[in-house]
PAMI-699907 format. One line per field, with one value per residue (C-alpha): residue number from 1; x negated, y, z negated. Coordinates in Angstrom, 2 decimals, m for minus. Layout:
N
kolgu <- [NUM_...]
c1 <- [X_...]
c2 <- [Y_...]
c3 <- [Z_...]
//
This chain:
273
kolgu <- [1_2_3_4_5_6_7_8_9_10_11_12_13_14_15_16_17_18_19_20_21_22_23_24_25_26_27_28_29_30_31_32_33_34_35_36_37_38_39_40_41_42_43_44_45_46_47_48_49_50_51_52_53_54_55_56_57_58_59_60_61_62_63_64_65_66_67_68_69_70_71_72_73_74_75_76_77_78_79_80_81_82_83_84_85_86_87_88_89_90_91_92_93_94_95_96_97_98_99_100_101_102_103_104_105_106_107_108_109_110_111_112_113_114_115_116_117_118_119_120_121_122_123_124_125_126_127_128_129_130_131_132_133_134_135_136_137_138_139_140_141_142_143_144_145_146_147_148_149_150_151_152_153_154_155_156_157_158_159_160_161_162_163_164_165_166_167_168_169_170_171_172_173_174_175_176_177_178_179_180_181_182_183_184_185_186_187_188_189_190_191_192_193_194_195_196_197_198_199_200_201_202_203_204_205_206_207_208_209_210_211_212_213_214_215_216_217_218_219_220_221_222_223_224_225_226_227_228_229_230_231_232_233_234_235_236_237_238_239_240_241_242_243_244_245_246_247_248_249_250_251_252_253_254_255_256_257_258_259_260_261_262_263_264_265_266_267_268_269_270_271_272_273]
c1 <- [m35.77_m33.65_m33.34_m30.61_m29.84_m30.14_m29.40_m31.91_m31.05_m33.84_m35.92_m38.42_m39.90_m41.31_m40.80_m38.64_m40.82_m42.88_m39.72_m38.97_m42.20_m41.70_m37.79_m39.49_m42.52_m39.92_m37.72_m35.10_m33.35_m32.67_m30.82_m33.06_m31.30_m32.36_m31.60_m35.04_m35.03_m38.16_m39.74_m37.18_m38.19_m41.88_m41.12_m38.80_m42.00_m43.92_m41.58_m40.02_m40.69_m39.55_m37.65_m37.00_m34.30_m35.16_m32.35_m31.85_m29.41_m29.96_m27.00_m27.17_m25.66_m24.86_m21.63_m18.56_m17.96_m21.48_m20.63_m18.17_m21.18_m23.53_m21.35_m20.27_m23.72_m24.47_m21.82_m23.12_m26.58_m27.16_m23.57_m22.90_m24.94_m25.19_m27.86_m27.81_m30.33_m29.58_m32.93_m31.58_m32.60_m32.04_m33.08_m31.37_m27.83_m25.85_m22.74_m25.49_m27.13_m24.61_m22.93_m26.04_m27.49_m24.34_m21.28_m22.25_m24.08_m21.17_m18.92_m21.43_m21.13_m17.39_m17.21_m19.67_m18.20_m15.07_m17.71_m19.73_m17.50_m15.89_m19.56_m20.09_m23.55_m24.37_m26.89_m26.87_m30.19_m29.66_m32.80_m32.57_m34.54_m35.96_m34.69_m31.00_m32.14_m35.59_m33.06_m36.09_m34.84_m33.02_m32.17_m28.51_m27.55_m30.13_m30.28_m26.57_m26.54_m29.56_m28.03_m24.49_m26.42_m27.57_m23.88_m22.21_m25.06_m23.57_m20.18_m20.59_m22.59_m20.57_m17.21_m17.94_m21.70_m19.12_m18.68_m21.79_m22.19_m24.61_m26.33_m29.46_m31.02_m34.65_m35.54_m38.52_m40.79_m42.98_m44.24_m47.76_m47.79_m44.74_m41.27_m39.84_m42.83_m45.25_m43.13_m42.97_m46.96_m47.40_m44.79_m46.70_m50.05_m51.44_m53.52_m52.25_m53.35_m51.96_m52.89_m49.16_m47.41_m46.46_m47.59_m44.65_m45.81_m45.19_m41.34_m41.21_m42.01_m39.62_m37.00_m37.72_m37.62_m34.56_m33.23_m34.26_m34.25_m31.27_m32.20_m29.69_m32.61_m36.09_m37.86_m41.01_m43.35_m46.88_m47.45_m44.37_m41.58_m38.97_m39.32_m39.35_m36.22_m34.84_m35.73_m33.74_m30.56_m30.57_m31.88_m30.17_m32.85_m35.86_m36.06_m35.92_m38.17_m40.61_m40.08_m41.00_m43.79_m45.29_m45.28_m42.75_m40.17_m42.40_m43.89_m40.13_m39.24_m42.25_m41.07_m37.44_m38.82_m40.96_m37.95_m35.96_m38.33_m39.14_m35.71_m35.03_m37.93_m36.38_m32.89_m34.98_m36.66_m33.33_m31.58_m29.07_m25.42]
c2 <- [18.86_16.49_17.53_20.08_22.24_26.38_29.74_32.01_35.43_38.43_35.73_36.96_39.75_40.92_37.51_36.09_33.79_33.33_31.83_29.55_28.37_26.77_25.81_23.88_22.05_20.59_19.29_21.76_21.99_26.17_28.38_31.29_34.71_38.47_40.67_39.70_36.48_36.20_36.53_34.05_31.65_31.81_30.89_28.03_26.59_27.14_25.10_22.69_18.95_15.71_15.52_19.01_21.11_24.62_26.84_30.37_32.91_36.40_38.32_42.03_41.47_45.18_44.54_44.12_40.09_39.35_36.73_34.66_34.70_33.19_30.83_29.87_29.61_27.46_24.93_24.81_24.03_22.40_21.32_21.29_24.69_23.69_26.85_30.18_32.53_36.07_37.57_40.79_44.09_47.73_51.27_53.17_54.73_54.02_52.41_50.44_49.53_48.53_46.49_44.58_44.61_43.29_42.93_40.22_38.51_38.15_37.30_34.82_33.51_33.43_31.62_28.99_28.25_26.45_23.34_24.16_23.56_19.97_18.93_19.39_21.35_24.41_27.05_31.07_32.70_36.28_38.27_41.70_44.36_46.06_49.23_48.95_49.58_51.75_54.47_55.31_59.07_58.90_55.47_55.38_53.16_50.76_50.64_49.99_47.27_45.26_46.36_44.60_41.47_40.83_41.16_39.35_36.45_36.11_36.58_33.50_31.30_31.71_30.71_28.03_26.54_24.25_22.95_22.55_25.19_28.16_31.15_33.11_36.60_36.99_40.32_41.65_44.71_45.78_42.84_43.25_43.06_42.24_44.38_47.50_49.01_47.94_49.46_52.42_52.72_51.77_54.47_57.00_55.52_55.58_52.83_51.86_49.24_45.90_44.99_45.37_44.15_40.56_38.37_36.63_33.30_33.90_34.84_32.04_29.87_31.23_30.57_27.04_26.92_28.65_25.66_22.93_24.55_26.53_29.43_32.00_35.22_35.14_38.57_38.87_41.27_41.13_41.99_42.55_42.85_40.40_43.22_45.82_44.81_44.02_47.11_48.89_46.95_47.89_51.76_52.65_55.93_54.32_53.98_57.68_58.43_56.17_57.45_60.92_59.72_57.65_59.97_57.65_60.69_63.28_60.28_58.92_62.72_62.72_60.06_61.22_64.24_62.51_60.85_63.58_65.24_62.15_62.26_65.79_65.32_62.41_64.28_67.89_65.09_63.20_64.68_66.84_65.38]
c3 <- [m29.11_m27.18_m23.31_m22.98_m20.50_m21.50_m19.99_m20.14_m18.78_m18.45_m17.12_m14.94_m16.88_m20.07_m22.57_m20.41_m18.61_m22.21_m23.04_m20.06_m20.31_m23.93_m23.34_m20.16_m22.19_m24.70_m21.40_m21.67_m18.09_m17.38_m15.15_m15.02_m14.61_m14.03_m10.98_m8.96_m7.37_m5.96_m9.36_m10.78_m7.81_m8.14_m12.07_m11.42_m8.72_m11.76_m14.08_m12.08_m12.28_m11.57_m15.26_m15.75_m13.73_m12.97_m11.18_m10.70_m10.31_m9.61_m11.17_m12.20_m16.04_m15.68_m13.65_m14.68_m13.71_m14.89_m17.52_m15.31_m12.77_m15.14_m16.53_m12.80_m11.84_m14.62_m14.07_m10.47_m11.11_m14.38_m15.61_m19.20_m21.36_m24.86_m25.13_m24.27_m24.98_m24.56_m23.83_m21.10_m21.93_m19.66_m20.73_m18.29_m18.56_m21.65_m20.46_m18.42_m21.84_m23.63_m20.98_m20.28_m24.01_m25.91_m23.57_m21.44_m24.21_m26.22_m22.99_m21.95_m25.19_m24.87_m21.62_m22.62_m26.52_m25.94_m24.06_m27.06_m29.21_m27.60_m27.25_m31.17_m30.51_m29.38_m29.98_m28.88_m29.69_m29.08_m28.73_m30.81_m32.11_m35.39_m33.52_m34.50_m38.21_m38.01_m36.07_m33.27_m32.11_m28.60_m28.52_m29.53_m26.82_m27.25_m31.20_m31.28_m28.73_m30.42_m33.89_m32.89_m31.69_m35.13_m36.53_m33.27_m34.48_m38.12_m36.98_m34.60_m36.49_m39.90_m37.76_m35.92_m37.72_m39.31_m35.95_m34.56_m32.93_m34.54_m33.66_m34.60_m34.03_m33.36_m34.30_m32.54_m33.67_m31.03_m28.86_m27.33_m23.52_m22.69_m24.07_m24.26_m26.20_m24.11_m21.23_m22.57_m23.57_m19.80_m18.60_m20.30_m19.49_m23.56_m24.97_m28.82_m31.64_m30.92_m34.26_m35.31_m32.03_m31.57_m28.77_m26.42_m27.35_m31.04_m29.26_m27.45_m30.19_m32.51_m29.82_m29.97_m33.54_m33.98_m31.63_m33.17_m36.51_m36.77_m38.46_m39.31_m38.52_m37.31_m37.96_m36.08_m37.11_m38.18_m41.57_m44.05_m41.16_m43.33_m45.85_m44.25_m42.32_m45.83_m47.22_m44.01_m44.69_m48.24_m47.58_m44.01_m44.98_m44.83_m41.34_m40.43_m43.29_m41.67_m38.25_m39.64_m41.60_m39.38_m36.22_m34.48_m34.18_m32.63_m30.03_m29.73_m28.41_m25.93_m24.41_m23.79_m22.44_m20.16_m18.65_m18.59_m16.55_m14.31_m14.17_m12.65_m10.21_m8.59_m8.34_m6.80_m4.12_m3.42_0.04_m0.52_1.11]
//
């Protein structure tokens, strides 16, 4: 991989610094961006060097200018982006979800393809989810979001590939220490087999390779995930069936009843006004 410069946003947890780790080996210059900054700061220490530019912006891709901030940003501290990689995730509030799950991606993307596009090269990894097509009970919100990634990907990549510019979705299963599952499992204190979870350097890695590679989809699961994500798209009822089978719609309901009640504890302890 020639050295490029690359937006990385959801940067300071989870994959995210998995991920700015291996852009940062191959002499990728970043802009790092989440909402924490001194986590983005100690990472950029980590990563900076005397050939490799590390900047960060902390920018809350739940509001409503989000994407002209990044972009701004950006063109501030590293100049030219030829690659973005949409990595942000949120599980609060839907509008919140959405917003920060697919709306700034795909404005990000917006603001940073007409450079793309006079450059002759660009590439938008956009960092999605099996959950869009397994259909995981109470996750609407999310499973859309993740869900339109993958079709925002194909969209982008079969109009302008021709141009140099291209895009790829990395679809994740459940990815062991690091990721929404493992935030969950750690929100309701269980212990599960990792024996099916992928590790964030196996993410990071496919990153890379969808970079220099330019792969249309990257499905990363251990075990038969291509198929089983095939198998999805061609039977939109085989996810559900699986849920039910598996015990994933019964533990999927625990947890939204968990938060619901966290939820309603934190209102009964908030002063009234």
């Amino acid at each position: 991989m020639d050295a490029r410069n690359a937006i990385l946003t959801g940067a300071s947890h989870g994959i995210g610094p998995y991920i700015a780790r291996a852009l940062a080996a191959r002499g990728t210059n970043l802009l790092l961006v989440a909402r924490s900054e001194p986590e983005l700061a100690r990472l950029a220490r980590e990563l900076r060097t005397r050939d490799t530019k590390v900047a960060v912006a902390a920018i809350d891709l739940a509001g409503r200018q989000a994407a002209e901030q990044v972009a701004a940003a950006a063109a501030a501290e590293v100049g030219t982006v030829d690659v973005l990689v949409n990595n942000a995730l949120d599980t609060d509030e839907i509008e919140t979800v959405i917003r920060v799950d697919l709306i700034t991606p795909i404005a990000l993307a917006r603001l940073l393809l007409p450079t793309m596009l006079e450059l002759g090269y660009g590439r938008i990894i956009n960092i999605s989810s099996i959950a869009g097509r397994v259909g995981f009970p109470f996750t609407e919100a999310y499973a859309a979001s993740k869900d339109g990634l993958i079709a925002f990907s194909r969209v982008l990549r079969n109009d302008y590939r021709r141009a140099g510019v291209s895009a790829t979705a990395i679809v994740l299963g459940a990815v062991k220490d690091a990721g929404l599952g493992q935030r969950t499992l750690d929100e309701l204190g269980l212990q599960t087999n990792t024996s099916f979870m992928v590790t964030p350097e196996k993410v990071a890695k496919a990153v890379v390779r969808a970079i220099e590679k330019d792969k249309a989809e990257i499905v990363l699961m251990p075990g038969p995930g291509r198929l089983l994500k095939a198998l999805m798209d061609l039977y939109p009822g085989f996810g559900p069936t699986m849920n039910r089978i598996s015990g994933g719609e019964k533990f999927m309901g625990l947890v939204a009843d968990h938060r619901e009640a966290h939820h309603a504890a934190t209102l009964r302890k908030e002063p009234a006004m």
